[in-house]
FISE-983525 format. One record per residue: x, y, z of N, C-alpha, C in turn; residue in one letter. Coordinates in steps of 0.02 Angstrom, whole numbers, plus 50000, padded with zeros to 5 digits. Layout:
REM FISE-983525
XYZXYZXYZA...
//
This chain:
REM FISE-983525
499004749452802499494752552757499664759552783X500134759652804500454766052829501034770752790X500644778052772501004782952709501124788352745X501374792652700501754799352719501344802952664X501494810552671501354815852623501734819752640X501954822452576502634827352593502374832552553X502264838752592501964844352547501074844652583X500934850152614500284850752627499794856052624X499984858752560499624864852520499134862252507X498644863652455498084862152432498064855452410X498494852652404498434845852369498464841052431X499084842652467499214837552502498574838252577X498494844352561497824847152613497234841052589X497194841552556496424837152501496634829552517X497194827152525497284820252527497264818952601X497284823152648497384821352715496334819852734X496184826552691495414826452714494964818452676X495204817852620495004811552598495034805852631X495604804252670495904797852689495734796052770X495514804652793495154807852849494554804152862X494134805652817493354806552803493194799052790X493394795152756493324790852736493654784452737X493764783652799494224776052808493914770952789X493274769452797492844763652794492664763952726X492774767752672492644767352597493114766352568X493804769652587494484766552567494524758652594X494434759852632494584751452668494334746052624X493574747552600493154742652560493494741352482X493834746052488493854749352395494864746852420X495054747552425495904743752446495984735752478X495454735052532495804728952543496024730952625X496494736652620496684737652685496564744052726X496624746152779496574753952800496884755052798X496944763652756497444766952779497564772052811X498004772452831498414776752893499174781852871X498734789052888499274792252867499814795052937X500504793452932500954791852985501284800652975X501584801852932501884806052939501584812452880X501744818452912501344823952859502124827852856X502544829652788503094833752789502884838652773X503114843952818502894851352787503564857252831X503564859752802504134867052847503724871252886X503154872552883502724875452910502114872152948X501974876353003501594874853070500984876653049X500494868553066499764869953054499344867953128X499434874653191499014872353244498294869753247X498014872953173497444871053183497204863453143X497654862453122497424855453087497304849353132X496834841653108496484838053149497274833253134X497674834953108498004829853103498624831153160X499304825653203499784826653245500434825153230X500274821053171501064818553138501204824553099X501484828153099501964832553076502524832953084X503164834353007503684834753047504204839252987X504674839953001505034844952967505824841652952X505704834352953506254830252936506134824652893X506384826152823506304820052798506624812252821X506874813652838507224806952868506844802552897X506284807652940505784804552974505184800152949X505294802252881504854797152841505284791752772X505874794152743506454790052723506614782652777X506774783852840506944778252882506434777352923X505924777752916505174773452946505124766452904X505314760252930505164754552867504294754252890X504094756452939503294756852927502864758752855X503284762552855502824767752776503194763352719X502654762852694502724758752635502554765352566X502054769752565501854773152529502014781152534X502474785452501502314791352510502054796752431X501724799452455501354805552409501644811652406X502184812452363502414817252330502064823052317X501614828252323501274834052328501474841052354X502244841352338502524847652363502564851252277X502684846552219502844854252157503434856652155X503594859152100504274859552081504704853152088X505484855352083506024849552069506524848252133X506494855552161506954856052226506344855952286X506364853452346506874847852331506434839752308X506064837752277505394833752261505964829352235X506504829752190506594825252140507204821552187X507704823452236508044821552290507644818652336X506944818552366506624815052396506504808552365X505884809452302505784803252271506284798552270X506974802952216507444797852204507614792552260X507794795852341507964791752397507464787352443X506954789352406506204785852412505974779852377X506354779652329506064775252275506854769752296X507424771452294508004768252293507954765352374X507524766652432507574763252489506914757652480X506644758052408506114753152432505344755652451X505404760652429504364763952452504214766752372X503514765552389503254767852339503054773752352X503074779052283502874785652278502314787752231X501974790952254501134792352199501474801852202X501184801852145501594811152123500914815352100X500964822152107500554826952064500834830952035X501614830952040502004833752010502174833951940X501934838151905501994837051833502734839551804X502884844951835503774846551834504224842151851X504054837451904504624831751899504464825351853X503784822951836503774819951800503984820251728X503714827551698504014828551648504764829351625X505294831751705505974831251699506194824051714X505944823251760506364816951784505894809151778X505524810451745505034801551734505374796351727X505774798551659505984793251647506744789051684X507064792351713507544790451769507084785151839X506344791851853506084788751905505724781751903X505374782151850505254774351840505624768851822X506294770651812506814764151782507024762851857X507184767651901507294767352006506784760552007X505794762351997505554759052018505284752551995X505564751951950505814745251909505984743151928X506694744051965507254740551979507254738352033X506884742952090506624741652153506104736952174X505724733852117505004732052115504444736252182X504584742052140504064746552172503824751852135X503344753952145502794757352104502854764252108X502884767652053502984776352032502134779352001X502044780552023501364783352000500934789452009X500684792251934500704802151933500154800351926X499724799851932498974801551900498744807751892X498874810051940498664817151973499024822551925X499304819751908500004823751864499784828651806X499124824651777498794828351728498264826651730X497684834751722497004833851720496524834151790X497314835751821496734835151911496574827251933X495834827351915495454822051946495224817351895X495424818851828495304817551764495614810051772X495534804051770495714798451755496164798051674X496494799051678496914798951591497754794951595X498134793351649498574791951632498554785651624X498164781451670498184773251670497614772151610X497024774451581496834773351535497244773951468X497604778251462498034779351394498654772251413X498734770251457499414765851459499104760051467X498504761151477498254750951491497594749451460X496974755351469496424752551450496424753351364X496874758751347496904759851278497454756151213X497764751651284498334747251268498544745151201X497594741851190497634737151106497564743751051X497604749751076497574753751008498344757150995X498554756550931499084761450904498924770650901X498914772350960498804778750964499094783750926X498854788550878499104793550841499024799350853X498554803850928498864810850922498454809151017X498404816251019498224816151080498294825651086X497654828951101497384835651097497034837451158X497234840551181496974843551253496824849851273X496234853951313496384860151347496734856551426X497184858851415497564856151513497594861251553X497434864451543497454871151610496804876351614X496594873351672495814876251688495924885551694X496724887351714496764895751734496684896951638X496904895951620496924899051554496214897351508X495794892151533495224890251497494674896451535X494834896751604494314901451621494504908351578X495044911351581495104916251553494904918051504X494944914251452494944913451377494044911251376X493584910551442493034909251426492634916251476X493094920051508492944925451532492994933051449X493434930751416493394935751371492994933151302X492744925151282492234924051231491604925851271X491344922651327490804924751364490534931651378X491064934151407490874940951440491234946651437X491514947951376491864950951343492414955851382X492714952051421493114954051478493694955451422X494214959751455494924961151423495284955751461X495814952551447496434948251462496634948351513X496824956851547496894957651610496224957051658X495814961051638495464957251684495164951451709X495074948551642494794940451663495504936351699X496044939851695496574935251746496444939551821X496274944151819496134947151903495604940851907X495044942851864494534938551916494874932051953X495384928151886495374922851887495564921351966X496204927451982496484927552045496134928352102X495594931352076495404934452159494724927952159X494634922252114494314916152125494824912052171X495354911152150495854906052188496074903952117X495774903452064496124899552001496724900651966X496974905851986497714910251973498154910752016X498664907952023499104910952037499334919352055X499844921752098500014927852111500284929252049X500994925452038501384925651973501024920951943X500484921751877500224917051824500624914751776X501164914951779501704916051728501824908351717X501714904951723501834894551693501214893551675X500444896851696499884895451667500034898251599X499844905151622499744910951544499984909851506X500424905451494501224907751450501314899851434X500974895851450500894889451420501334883551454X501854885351516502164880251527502024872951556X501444875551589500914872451636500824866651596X500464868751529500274861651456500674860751442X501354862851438501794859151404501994852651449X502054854651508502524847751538501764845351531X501264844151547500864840251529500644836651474X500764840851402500674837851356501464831051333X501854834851364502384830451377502484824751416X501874824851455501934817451497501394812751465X500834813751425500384812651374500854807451325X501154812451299501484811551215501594804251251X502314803751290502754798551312502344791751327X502004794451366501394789651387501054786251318X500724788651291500414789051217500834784451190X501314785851153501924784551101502544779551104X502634778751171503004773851211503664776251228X503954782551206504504785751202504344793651237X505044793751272504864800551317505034808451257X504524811751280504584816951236504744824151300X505414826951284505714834151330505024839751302X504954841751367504314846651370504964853551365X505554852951364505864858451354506084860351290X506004855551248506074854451173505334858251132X504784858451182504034858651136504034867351137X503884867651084503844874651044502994878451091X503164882651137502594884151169502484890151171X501914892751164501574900651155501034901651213X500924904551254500204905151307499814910351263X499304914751311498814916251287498954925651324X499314926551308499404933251350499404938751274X499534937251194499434941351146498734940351127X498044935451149497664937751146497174941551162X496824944751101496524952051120495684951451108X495364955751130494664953851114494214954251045X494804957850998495014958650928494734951550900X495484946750934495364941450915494734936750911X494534938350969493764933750985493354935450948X493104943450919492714943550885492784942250802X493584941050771493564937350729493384930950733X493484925450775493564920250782492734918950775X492404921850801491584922350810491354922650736X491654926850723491424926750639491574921250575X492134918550603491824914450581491774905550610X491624908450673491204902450713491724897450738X492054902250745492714898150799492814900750878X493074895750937493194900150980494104897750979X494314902751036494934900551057495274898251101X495634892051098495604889151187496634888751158X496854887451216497384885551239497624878251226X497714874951183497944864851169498634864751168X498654859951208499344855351203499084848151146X499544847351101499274843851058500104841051044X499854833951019500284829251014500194822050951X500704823250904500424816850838500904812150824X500654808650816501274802250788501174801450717X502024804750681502184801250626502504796250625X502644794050582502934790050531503794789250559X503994794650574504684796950587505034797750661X504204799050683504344803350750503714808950771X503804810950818503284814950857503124823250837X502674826950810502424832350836502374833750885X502394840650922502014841851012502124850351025X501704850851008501584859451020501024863451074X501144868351079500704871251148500604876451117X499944878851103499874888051061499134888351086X498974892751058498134896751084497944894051013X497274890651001497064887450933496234890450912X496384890350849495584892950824495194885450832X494604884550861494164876350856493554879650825X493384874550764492644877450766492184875450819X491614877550832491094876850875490684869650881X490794866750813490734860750848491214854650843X491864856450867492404852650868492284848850958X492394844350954492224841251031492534845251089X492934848251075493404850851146493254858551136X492864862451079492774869251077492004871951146X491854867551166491204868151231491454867651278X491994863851303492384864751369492454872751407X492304874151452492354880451445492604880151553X492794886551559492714888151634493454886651645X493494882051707494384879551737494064873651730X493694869451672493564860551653494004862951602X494574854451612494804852151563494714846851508X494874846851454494664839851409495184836751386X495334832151372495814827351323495574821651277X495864823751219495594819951156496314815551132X495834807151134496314801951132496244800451068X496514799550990496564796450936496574789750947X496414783650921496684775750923496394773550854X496774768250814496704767850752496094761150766X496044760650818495434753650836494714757350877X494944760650899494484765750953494144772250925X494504775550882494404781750849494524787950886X493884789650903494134797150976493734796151025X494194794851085493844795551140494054800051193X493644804451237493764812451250493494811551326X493974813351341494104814051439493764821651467X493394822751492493364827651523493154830151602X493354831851632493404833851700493684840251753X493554841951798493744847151832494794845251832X495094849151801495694847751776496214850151847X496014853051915496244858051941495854856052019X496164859952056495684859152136496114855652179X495874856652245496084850452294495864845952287X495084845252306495004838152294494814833752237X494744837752175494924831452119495424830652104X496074833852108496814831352131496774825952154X496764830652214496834824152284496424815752275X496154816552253495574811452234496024806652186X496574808852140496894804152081497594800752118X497954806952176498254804952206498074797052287X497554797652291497234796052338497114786852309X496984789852255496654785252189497414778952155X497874784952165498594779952160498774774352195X498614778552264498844775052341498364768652348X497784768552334497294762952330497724757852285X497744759452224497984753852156498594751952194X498844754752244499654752652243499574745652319X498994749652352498874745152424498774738352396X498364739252334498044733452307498544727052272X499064730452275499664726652231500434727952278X500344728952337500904732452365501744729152376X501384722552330502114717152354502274718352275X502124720952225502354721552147502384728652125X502744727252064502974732852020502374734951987X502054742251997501714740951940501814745651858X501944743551814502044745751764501784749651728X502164757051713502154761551696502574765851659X502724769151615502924772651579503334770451504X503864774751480504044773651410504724773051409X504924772351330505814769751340506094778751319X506534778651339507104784251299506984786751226X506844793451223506774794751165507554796551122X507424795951053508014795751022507964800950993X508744805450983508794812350948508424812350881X507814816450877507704818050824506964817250823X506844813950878506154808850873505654813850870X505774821350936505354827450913505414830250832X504854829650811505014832350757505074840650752X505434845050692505104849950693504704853950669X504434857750716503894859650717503514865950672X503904867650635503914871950582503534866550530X503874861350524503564858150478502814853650467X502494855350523501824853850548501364859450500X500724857050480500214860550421499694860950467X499724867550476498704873450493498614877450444X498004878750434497914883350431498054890250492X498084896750481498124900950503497884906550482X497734911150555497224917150556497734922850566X497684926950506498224929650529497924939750525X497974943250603497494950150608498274956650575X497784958950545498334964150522497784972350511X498174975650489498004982650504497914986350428X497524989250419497524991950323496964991650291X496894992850256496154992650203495924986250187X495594980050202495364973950162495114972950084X495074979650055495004980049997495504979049941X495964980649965496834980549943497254972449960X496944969550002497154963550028497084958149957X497554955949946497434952449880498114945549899X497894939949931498384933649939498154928749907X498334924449854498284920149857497964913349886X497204910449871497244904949924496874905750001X496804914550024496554916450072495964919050080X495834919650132495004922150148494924929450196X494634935250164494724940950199494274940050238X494214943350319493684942450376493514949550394X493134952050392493184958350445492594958850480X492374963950519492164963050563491724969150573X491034971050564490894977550551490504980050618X490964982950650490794985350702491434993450678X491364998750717491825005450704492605004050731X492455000550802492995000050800493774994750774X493354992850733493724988550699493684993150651X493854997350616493895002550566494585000750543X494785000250486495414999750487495764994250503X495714989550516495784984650504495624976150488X495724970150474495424964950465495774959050466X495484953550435495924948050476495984940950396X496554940050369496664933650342496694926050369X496374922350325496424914950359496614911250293X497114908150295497534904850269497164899050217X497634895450180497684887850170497964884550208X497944876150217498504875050260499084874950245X499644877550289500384880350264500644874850305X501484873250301501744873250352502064879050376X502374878950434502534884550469503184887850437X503524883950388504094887750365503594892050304X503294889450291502684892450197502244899050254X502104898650302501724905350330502244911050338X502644909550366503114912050370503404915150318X503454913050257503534914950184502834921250173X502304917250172501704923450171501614928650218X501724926850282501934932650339502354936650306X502904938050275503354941650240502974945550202X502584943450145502084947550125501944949650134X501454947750194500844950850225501264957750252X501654954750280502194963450317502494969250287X502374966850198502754972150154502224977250139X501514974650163501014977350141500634981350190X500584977950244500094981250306500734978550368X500644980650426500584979150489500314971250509X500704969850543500354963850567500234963650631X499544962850676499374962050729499394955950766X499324950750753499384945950785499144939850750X499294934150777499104928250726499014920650761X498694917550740498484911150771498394905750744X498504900150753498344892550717497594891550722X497484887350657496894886050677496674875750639X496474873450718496584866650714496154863050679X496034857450637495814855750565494924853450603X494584853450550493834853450569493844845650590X
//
């Protein structure tokens, strides 16, 4: 079986060393050997063990040798013009691209439908985390109703650099950087975009209908403060980063925010750059994924992991993804019920809401101020009490907090 890789950063780096290292274990575990023919990249790697390199796609588009190529370049330009002419000549494509899957999935798998040839992300979410073919096949016989995740190991370390070790925000993102776990610009981790297209390829997967990750109401973790943590401690919550996803009645929830968990909520111990994902099934109940979410080679390992399932089936379609979602199907998201923590500035003695619970925190420098935690509202009813809360004190900042 002879493939391509287009893209040879860290990911596509990890798939060359896998497929390297280990011919005679792929071989046993596929059926056939494989052989990687062409490596696309714009840039010159003298020192690499590999010779196929090349700086023309064409060179791997009109090879009818290659049957398989591995998508591992990121972003849309130019990934989603490759696939497309990839998939429409007849090859199969394995992705880690969570930006094109989440934009373009559902176009790309109706191509490989039609083609009887195989589209497949694994890698797409969770790293090395096995979750997409379990939620679409092993979890098949259950009517799935939500699906809750930490998906991004940069923002889990952070957020476990400032509960742990009482780091400030900025710095636990230096460290994060000067580990490798950050980005230069962190700005799609921090800021939540990262989970969103992920929790967006989840939902669809999940639900059977594609849900726009540009539609999902998303918040990162850059307004929290170490304020926060030591409320949250008090009362025995920490705070992680979830992409979370529910099925009504009507249509879909799917939100991305920084969440209060209590301590012993299954996904509140995850800690470091490990990710978790929590599966609902009305036959199954909860069953909870967890794994190194991030890396070359547990990436590389799901991508690697595609290319096997596909060797194994390479004359068929194999089936994957959801139908078209219909206007409206996102629900909104205002109308979703948390409770909420909400930090404000003023005397706690004077604090008088309805329904709420005063927190404070007796240390000096918390002098002066303290922290409310809600009933559960929906988001238009907090919003109503936020008004309050603002006629009275200052408001510092505020957070969901996800049901026990």
């Amino acid at each position: 079986m002879k493939i391509a890789i287009m893209g040879f950063g860290v990911v596509g780096g990890g798939v060359g060393e896998i497929i390297r290292k280990s011919p005679d274990g792929l071989l046993s575990r596929s059926g056939e050997k494989i052989e990687i023919k062409r490596i696309l990249d714009l840039r010159d790697f003298p020192d690499s063990p590999f010779t196929c390199f090349t700086k023309d796609f064409n060179d791997i588009l009109q090879d009818e040798e290659i049957e398989i190529v591995a998508e591992v370049m990121g972003g849309t330009k130019p990934a989603y013009e490759f696939t497309k002419q990839l998939l429409l000549a007849g090859k199969h494509v394995v992705s880690s691209n969570k930006e094109l899957v989440a934009k373009h999935g559902t176009e790309l798998l109706e191509i490989a439908k039609e083609k009887n040839v195989s589209y497949l992300f694994e890698a797409s979410v969770g790293g090395g985390i096995p979750i997409i073919r379990p939620l679409y096949s092993s979890l098949s016989a259950n009517e799935l109703t939500a699906v809750l995740g930490i998906l991004n190991g940069t923002t889990n370390y952070i957020l476990t650099q400032m509960i742990k070790e009482n780091a400030s925000f900025d710095d636990a993102l230096k460290g994060a950087q000067e580990k490798g776990y950050a980005e230069k610009d962190p700005t799609a981790d921090v800021e939540g975009h990262d989970t969103c297209r992920k929790i967006a390829i989840l939902a669809s997967l999940a639900f059977g209908k594609y849900v726009n990750s540009e539609e999902i109401k998303t918040e990162g973790i850059t307004k929290i403060t170490l304020q926060d943590v030591a409320y949250a401690e008090q009362i025995g919550c920490v705070i992680k980063l979830l992409g979370m996803a529910s099925k009504e009645k009507d249509g879909v929830y799917a939100r991305v925010c920084p969440a209060l968990l209590k301590k012993d909520h299954p996904l509140a111990g995850i800690d470091d750059v490990f990710n978790g994902i929590m599966v609902q099934g009305d036959a199954i109940g909860d069953v909870m994924f967890y794994g190194r979410g991030a890396g070359s080679l547990p990436t590389a390992s799901a991508v690697v992991s595609d290319i096997i399932e596909i060797t194994k089936q390479k004359d068929s379609h194999i089936r994957l993804g959801w139908t078209e979602g219909c206007e409206g199907y996102l629900l909104d998201s205002n109308q979703q019920k948390f409770r909420y923590y909400l930090r404000v500035s003023g005397n706690p003695e004077t604090a008088k809401f309805s329904g709420c619970q005063v927190i404070t925190v007796d240390k000096p420098e918390f002098s002066g101020e303290f922290a409310i935690l809600t009933p559960v509202l929906s988001g238009d009813e907090f919003e109503v009490l936020k008004n309050t809360v603002a006629a009275s004190f200052d408001i510092l900042g505020f957070i969901r907090m996800v049901a026990e």
